[in-house]
C-alpha positions as CSV (number, residue, x, y, z in Angstrom):
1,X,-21.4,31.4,24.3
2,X,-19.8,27.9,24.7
3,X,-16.4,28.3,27.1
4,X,-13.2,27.5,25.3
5,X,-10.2,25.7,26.9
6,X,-7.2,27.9,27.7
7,X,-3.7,26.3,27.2
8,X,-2.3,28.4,29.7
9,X,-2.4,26.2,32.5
10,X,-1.2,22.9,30.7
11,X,2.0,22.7,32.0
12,X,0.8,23.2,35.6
13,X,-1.9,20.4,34.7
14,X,0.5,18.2,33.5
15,X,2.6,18.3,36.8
16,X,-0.4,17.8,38.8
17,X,-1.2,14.8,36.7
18,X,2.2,13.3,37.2
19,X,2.2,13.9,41.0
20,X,-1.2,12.0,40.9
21,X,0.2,8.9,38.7
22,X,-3.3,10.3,36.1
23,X,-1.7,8.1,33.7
24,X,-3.0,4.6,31.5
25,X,-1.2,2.6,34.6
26,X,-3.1,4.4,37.1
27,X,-6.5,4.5,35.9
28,X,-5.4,0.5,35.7
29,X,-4.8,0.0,39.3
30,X,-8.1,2.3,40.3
31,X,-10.7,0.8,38.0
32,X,-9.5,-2.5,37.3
33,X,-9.4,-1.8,33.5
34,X,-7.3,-3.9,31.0
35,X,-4.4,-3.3,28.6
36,X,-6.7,-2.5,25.8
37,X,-6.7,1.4,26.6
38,X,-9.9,2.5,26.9
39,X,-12.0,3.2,29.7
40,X,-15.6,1.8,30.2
41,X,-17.7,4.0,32.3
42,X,-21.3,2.9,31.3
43,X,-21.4,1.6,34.5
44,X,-21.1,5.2,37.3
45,X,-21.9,2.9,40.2
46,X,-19.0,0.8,39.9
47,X,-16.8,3.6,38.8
48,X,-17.9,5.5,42.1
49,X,-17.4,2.6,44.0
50,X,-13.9,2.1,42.8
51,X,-13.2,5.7,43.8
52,X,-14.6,6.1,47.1
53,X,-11.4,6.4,48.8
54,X,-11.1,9.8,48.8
55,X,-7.4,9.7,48.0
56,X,-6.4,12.6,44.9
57,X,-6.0,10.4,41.9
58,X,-9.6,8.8,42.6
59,X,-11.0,12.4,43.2
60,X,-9.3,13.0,39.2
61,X,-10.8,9.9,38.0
62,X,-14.2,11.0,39.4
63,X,-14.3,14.1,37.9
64,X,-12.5,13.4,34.5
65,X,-13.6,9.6,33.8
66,X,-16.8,10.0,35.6
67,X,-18.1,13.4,35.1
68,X,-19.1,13.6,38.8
69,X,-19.4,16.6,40.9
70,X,-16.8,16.4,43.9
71,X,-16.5,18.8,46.8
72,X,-14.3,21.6,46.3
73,X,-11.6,20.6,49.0
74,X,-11.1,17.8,47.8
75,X,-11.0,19.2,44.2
76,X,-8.8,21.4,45.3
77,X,-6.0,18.9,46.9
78,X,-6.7,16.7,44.0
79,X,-5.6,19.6,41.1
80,X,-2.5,21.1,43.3
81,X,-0.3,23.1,42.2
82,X,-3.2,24.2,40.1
83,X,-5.9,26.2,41.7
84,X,-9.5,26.0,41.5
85,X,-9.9,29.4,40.3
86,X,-7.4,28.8,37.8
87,X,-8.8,25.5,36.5
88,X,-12.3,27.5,36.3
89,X,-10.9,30.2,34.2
90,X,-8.9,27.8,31.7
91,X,-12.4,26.1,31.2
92,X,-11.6,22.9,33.4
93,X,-14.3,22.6,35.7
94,X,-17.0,24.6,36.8
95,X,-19.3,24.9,40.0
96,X,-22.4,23.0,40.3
97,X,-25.3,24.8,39.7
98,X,-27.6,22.8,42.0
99,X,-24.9,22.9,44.9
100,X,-22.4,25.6,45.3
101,X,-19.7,23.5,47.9
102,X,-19.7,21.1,44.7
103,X,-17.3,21.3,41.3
104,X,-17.5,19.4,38.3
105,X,-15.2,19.0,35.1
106,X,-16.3,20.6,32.0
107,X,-14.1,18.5,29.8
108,X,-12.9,14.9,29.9
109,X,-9.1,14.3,30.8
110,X,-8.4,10.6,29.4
111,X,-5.3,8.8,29.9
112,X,-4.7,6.6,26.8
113,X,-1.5,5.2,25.8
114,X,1.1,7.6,27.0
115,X,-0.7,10.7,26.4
116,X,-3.5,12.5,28.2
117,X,-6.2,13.8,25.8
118,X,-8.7,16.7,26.9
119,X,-12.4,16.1,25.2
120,X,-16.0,16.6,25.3
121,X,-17.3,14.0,28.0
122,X,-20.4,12.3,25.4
123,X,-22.8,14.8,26.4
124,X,-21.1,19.0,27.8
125,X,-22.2,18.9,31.1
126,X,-21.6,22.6,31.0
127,X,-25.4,24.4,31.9
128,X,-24.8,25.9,28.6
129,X,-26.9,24.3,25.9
130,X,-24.4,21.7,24.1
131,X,-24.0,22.3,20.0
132,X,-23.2,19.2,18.8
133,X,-21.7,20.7,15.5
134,X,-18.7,22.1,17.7
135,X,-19.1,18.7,20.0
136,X,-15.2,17.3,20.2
137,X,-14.6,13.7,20.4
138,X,-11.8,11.7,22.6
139,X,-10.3,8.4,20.8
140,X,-12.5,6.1,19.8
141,X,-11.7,2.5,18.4
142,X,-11.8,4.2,15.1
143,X,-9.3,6.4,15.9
144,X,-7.5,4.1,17.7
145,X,-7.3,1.5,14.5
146,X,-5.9,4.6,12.4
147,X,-3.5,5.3,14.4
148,X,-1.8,1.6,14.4
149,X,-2.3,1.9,10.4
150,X,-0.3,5.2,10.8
151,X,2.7,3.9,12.8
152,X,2.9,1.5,10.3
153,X,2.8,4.3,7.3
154,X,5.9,6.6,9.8
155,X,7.9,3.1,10.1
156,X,8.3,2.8,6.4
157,X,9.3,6.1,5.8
158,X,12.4,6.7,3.8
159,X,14.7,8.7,5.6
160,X,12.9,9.3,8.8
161,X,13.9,9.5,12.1
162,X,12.7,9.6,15.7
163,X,10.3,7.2,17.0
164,X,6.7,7.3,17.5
165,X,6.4,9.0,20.7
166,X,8.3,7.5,23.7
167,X,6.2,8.0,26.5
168,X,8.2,10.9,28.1
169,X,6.1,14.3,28.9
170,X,8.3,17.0,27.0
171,X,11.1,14.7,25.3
172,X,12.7,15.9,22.4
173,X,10.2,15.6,19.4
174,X,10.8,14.5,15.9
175,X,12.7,12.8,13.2
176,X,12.3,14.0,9.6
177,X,9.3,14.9,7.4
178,X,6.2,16.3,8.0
179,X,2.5,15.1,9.4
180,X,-0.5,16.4,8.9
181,X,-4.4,15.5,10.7
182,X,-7.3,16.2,8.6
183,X,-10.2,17.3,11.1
184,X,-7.8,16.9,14.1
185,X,-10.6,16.4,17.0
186,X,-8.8,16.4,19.8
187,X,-5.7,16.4,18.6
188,X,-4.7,12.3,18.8
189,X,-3.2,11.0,15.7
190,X,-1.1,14.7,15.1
191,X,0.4,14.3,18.9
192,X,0.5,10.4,18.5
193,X,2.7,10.7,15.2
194,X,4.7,13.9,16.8
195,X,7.6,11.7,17.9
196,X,8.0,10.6,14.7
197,X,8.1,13.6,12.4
198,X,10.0,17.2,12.5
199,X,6.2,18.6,12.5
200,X,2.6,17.5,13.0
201,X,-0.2,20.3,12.2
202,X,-3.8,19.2,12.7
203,X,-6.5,21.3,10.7
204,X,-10.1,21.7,11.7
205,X,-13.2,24.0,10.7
206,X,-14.7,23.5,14.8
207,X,-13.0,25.9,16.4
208,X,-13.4,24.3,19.9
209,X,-11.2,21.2,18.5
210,X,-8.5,23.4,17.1
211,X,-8.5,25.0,21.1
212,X,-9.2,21.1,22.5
213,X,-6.0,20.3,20.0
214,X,-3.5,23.9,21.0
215,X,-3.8,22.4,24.8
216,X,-4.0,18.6,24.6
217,X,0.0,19.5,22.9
218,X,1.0,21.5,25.5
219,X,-0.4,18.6,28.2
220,X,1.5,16.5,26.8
221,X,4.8,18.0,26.1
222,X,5.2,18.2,22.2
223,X,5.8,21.9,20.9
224,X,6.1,20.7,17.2
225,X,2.9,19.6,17.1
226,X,0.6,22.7,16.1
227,X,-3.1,23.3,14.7
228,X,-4.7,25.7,12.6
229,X,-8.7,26.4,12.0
230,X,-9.8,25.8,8.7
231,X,-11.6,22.7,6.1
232,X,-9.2,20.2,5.4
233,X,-6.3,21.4,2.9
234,X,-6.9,24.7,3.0
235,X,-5.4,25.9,5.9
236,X,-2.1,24.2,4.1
237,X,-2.6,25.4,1.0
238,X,0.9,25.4,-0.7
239,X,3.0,22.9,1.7
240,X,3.2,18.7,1.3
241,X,3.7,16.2,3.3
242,X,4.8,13.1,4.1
243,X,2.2,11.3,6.0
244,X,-1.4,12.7,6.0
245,X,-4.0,11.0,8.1
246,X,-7.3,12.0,8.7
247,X,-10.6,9.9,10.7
248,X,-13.2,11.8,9.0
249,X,-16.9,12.1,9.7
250,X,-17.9,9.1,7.6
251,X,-21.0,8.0,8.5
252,X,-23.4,7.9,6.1
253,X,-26.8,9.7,6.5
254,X,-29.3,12.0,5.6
255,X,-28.3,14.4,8.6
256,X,-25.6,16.9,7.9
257,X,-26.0,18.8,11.4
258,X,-22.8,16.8,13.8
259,X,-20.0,18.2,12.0
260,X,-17.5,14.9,13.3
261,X,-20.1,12.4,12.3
262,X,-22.2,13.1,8.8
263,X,-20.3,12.7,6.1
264,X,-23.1,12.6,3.4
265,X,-21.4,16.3,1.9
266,X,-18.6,17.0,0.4
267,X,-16.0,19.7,2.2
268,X,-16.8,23.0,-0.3
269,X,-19.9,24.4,0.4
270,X,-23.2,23.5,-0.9
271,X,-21.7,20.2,-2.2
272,X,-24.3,18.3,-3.9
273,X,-25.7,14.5,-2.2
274,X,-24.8,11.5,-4.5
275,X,-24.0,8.1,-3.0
276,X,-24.1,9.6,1.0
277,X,-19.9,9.4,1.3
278,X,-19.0,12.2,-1.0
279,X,-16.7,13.5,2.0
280,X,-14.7,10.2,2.3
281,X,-14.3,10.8,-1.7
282,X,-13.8,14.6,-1.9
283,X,-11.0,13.4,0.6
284,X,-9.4,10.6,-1.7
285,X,-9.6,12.2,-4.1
286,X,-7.9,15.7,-3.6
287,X,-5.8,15.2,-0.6
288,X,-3.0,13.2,-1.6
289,X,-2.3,16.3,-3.8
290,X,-0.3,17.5,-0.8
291,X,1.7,14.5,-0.7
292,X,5.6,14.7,-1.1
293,X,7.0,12.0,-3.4
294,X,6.6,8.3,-1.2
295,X,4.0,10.6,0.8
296,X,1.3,8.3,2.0
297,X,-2.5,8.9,3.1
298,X,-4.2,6.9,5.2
299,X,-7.8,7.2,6.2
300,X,-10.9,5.5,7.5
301,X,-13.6,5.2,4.8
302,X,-17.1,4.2,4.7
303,X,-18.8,3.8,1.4
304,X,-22.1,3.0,-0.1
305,X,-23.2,-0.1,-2.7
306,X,-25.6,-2.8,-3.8
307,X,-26.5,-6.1,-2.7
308,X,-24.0,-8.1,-5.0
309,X,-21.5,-5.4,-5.2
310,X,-18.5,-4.8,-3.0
311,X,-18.0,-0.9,-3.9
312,X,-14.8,-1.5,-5.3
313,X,-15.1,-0.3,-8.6
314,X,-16.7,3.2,-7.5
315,X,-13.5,2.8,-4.8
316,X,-11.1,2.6,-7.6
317,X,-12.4,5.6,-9.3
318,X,-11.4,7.4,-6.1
319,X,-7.7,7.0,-6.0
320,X,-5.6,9.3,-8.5
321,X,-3.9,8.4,-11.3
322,X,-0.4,6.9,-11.4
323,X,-0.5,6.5,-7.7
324,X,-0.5,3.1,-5.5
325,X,-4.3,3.1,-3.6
326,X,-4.8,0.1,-1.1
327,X,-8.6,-0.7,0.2
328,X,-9.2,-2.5,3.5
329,X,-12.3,-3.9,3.7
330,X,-13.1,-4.3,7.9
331,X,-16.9,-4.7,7.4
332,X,-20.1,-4.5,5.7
333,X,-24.1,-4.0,7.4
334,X,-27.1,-4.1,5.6
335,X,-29.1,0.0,5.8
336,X,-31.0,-0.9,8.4
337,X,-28.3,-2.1,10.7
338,X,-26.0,0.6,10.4
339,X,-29.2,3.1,10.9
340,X,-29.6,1.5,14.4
341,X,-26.4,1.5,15.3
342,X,-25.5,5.1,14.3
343,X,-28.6,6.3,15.7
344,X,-28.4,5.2,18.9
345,X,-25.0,5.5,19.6
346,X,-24.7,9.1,19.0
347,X,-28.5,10.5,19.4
348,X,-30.1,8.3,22.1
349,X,-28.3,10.4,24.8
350,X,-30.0,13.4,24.0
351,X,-32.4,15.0,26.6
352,X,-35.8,14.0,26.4
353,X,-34.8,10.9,24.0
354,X,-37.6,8.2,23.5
355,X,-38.2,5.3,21.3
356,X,-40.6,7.3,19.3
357,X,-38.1,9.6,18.1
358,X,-35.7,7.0,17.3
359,X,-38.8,5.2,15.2
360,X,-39.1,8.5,13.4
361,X,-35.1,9.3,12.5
362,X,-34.9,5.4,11.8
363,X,-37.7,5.8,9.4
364,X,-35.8,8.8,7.8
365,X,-32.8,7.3,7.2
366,X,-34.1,4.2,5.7
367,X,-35.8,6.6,3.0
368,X,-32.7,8.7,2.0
369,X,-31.0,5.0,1.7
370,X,-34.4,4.1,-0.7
371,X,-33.7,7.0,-2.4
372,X,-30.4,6.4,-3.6
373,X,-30.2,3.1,-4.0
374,X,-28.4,2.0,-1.3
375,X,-28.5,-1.5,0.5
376,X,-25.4,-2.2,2.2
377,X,-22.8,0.2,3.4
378,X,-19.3,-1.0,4.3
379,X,-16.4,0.2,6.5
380,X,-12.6,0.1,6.3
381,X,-9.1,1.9,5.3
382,X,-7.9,3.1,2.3
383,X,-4.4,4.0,1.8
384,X,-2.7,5.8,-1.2
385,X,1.0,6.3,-1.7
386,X,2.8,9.2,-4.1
387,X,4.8,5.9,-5.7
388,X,4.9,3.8,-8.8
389,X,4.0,0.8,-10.2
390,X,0.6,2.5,-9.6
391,X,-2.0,-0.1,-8.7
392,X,-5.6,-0.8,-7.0
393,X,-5.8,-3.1,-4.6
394,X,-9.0,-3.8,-2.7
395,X,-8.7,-6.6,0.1
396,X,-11.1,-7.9,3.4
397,X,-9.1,-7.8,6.7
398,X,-10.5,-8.6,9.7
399,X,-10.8,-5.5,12.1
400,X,-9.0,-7.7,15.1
401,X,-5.8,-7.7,12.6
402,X,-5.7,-3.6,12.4
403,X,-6.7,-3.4,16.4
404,X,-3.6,-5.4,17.2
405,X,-1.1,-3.6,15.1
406,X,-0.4,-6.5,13.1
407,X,-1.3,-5.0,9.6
408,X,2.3,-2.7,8.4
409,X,0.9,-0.2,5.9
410,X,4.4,0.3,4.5
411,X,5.3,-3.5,4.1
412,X,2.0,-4.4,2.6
413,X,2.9,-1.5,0.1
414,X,6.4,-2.4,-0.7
415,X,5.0,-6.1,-1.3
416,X,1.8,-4.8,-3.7
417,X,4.1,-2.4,-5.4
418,X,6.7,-5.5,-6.2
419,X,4.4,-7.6,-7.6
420,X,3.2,-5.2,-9.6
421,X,6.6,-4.8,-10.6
422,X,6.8,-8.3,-11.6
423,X,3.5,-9.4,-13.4
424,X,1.8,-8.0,-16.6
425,X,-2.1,-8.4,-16.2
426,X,-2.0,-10.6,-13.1
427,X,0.1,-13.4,-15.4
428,X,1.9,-16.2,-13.2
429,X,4.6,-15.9,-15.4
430,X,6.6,-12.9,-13.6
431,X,6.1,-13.9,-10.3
432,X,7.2,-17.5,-11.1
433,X,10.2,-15.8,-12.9
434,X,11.0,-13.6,-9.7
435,X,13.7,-14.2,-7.3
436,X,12.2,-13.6,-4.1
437,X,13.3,-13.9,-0.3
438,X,11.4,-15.1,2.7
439,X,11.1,-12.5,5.3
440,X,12.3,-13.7,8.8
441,X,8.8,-13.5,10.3
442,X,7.0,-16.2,8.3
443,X,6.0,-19.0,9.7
444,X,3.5,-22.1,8.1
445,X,1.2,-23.9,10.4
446,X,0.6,-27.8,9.0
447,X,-2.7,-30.0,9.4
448,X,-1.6,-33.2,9.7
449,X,-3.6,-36.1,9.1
450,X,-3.4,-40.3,8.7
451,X,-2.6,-42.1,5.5
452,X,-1.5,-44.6,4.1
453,X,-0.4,-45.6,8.2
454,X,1.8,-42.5,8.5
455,X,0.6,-39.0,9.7
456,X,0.9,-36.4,6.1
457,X,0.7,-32.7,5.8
458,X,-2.9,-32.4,4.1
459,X,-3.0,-28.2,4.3
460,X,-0.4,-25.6,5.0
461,X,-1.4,-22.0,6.6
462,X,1.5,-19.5,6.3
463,X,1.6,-16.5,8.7
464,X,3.1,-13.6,9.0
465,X,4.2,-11.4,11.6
466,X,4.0,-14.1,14.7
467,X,6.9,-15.0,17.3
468,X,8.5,-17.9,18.7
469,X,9.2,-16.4,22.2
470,X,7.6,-17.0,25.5
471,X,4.9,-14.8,24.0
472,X,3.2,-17.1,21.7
473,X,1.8,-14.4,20.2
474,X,0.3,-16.1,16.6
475,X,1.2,-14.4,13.3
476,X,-1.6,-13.3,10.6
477,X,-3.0,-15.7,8.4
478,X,-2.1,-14.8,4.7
479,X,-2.4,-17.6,2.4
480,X,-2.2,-21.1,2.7
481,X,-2.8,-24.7,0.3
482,X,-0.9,-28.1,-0.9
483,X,1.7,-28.5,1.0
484,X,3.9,-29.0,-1.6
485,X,3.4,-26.1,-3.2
486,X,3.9,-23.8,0.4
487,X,6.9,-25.9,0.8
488,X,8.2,-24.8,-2.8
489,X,7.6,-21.6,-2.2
490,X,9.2,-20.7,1.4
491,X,12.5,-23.2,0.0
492,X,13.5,-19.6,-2.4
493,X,16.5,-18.6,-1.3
494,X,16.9,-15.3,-3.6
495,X,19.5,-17.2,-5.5
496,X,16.9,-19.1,-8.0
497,X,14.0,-18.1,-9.7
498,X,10.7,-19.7,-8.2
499,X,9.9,-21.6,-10.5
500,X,13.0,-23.9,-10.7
501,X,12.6,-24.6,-7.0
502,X,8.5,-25.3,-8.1
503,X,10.2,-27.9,-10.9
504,X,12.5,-29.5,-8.3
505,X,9.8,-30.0,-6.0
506,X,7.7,-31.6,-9.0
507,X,10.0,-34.0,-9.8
508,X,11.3,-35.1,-6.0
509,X,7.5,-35.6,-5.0
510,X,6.5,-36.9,-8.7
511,X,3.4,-33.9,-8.6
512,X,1.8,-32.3,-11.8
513,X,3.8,-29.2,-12.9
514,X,1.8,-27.3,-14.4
515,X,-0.8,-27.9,-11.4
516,X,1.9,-27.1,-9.2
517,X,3.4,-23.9,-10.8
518,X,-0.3,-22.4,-10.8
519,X,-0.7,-23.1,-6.6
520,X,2.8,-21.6,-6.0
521,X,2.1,-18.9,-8.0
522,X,-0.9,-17.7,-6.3
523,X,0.6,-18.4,-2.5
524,X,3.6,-16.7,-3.7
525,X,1.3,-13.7,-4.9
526,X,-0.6,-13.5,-1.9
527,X,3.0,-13.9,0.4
528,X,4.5,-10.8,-1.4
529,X,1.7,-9.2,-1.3
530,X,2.2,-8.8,2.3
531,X,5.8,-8.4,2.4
532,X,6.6,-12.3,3.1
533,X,8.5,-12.6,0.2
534,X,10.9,-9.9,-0.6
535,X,12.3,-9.3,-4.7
536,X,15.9,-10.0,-5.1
């Protein structure tokens, strides 16, 4: 029987951790890693060699970054006040079975941001034979990316309080509201969105994740965020929320045997095959049902389609009616890319792995993607908020924008749900009629170039979200066009309707109205869209 992690000795752990500075700053100054947040240790040379001082926090590193087998003295120093026996009994480390002087962890502890998460290392180095349907995964970059889109979701709540999480082990938790994880992991996105809500409860059916989850939250300090065992909703049945989140297994295959990766069924059992990401839709589809009012879900998505079709009309019928459902498109492969990746980065680990067998599962997964039809799969976010005007919106963002934080769930929302407000079938006509106000952080970039002897504005990108400190730090691209028409545009002052300022502009620069209504109109759209431009 697989051991299970005991939260008994988290609090001990977390003051040994904190005597040790095993924190995102100190596995900075040890390996040399950047401000990103995660930790690269393909390479176990350099990692050893970066550790070889013998000094406590690079004995940690070693064995919970590394997975290396220390000596037990050292070990020992390294975990004090907690003792080895007691880290061996809570499931922390173990002896090595080919040399007794020697332990070794049996769980990754990973600094990221300002929490410490306990995980399966890639492969259990436990001499137990790993199960990779109980298998619990640290954060990854998809996690990661959902967890800026969620702090985006918890700042737009109405109401709320609290901040999302401020960095100090055991600080009070909470504002208002509820959270809730669908298939928690490790715990990460209910303990990074604790700060932030009254609750956070995580649900999982692996029952090693739910354990993983119970002492990751009392590592860290945050008693209101608890997990129960159970598929998705059900271990909730009967209470709401107001943020859900949820990184499901996604990937889209004909394997159905890693429980945080295959996503081809749907949650109830015996759920039939269709397109290969009936989970993602089961998901969609039913959980914003325990959404409060202004609830939102956000999730990570993958979905299946043609050669000349985006998915978005099979994503539409996802969302539920009379509710706002936002689609960001991150990226698309082609079958037989996505097979390779998939494939090797979660199977070619396995003991006794060869390019023969990856030939073989290759050849099986292009012939359950032959078998329904299925050339390109893409990847992304889809959000839906418990809110009217109820829309669809389906968009491409470019996955750098999420990583960085620089896409607000909440604003981009707001501004979808007020032009909604405003137009009837996508007509010009209500958001030319539309008082609107420029939000403080837009900004237009101009190319310049000569004529007629004198250096014009021939295009106009306006950003949003950028700064004009010492930073530099450039906003996102949203729209862009004649320069006239930006010009008309970001010259509202929430006193006039747009397209007065649109006719003034028209007649000072002697341009084409009706031309010039059309390109305000649709950088306007895209503007409020965002959130640039605010309804008065």
């Amino acid at each position: 029987m697989i051991r299970r992690i005991q939260p008994d000795v988290a609090e001990t752990l977390r003051e040994a951790l904190a005597r040790r500075g095993y924190d995102h700053a100190g596995l900075k100054r040890v390996l040399g890693i950047g401000a990103g947040g995660f930790v690269d240790i393909s390479s176990g040379p350099l990692l050893m060699r970066r550790t070889a001082d013998g000094l406590p926090l690079s004995t940690m590193v070693r064995l919970f970054i590394g997975g290396a087998s220390v000596e037990a003295g050292a070990a020992e120093r390294a975990l004090d006040p907690v003792g080895l026996g007691e880290a061996a009994r809570a499931g922390l480390i173990e002896s090595d079975p080919l040399d007794p002087s020697l332990v070794r962890a049996t769980v990754a502890l990973v600094p990221y941001e300002d929490l410490v998460l306990a995980a399966d290392f890639s492969r259990r180095t436990s001499g137990e034979i790993a199960r990779e349907f109980d298998h619990v995964m640290g954060v990854g970059r998809s996690s990661a990316a959902l967890g800026k889109l969620a702090r985006g979701a918890a700042k737009g709540r109405r109401g709320g309080g609290g901040s999302v999480r401020d960095g100090s082990a055991g600080a009070a938790c909470g504002g208002a509201g509820r959270v809730l994880d669908l298939g928690c992991g490790c715990g990460y996105l209910a303990l990074r969105m604790a700060g932030a809500f009254e609750s956070a409860i995580g649900t999982d059916v692996n029952e090693r994740a739910v354990g993983m989850s119970v002492f990751n939250a009392r590592l860290n300090g945050l008693p209101n965020a608890t997990f129960r065992l159970g598929s998705m909703t059900d271990p909730v049945a009967g209470e709401s929320f107001d943020l859900v989140v949820t990184n499901p297994p996604f990937v889209i295959s004909p394997e159905t045997g890693q429980v945080y990766r295959d996503g081809a069924r749907r949650p109830e059992a015996g759920g039939a095959r269709g397109h290969g990401d009936e989970f993602c839709s089961w998901i969609a589809r039913h959980a914003p049902g325990v959404l409060r009012d202004d609830g939102v879900l956000v999730m990570l998505v993958n979905w299946s389609h043609g050669e000349g079709d985006d998915g978005s009309g099979r994503l539409s019928s996802w969302a539920p009616p009379g509710m706002q459902a936002w689609v960001l498109r991150t990226d698309t492969q082609r079958v037989d890319e996505y097979a390779s990746m998939w494939i090797r980065h979660t199977e070619s680990g396995t003991p006794g792995w060869s390019e023969a067998m990856f030939a073989d599962r290759f050849d099986r997964w292009m012939k359950h993607y032959g078998s329904l039809g299925i050339e390109r799969i893409s990847y992304g976010a889809m959000v839906v908020r418990r809110a009217r005007p109820a829309f669809f919106e389906f968009d491409s963002m470019e996955t750098a924008w999420i990583d960085s934080g620089a896409v607000d769930v909440a604003r981009g929302l707001d501004g979808r749900a007020a032009v909604a407000a405003v137009e009837a079938d996508h007509r010009d006509e209500g958001v030319l009629a539309g008082r609107w106000r420029v939000a403080p952080d837009v900004r237009v970039l101009q190319r310049m170039a000569p004529r007629d002897g004198a250096w014009r504005a021939v295009e106009a990108t306006v950003t949003i979200g950028g700064t004009d400190d010492a930073t530099g730090r450039s906003g996102r691209p949203v729209c862009g066009g004649d320069p006239a028409a930006v010009e008309s545009v970001l010259r509202v002052d929430g006193k006039r309707a747009l397209v007065q300022v649109v006719d003034e502009t028209a007649s000072m620069t002697g341009r084409e109205r009706s031309s010039l209504r059309a390109q305000a109109a649709r950088i306007a759209r895209a503007l409020a869209r965002e959130g640039g431009l605010t309804p008065v």
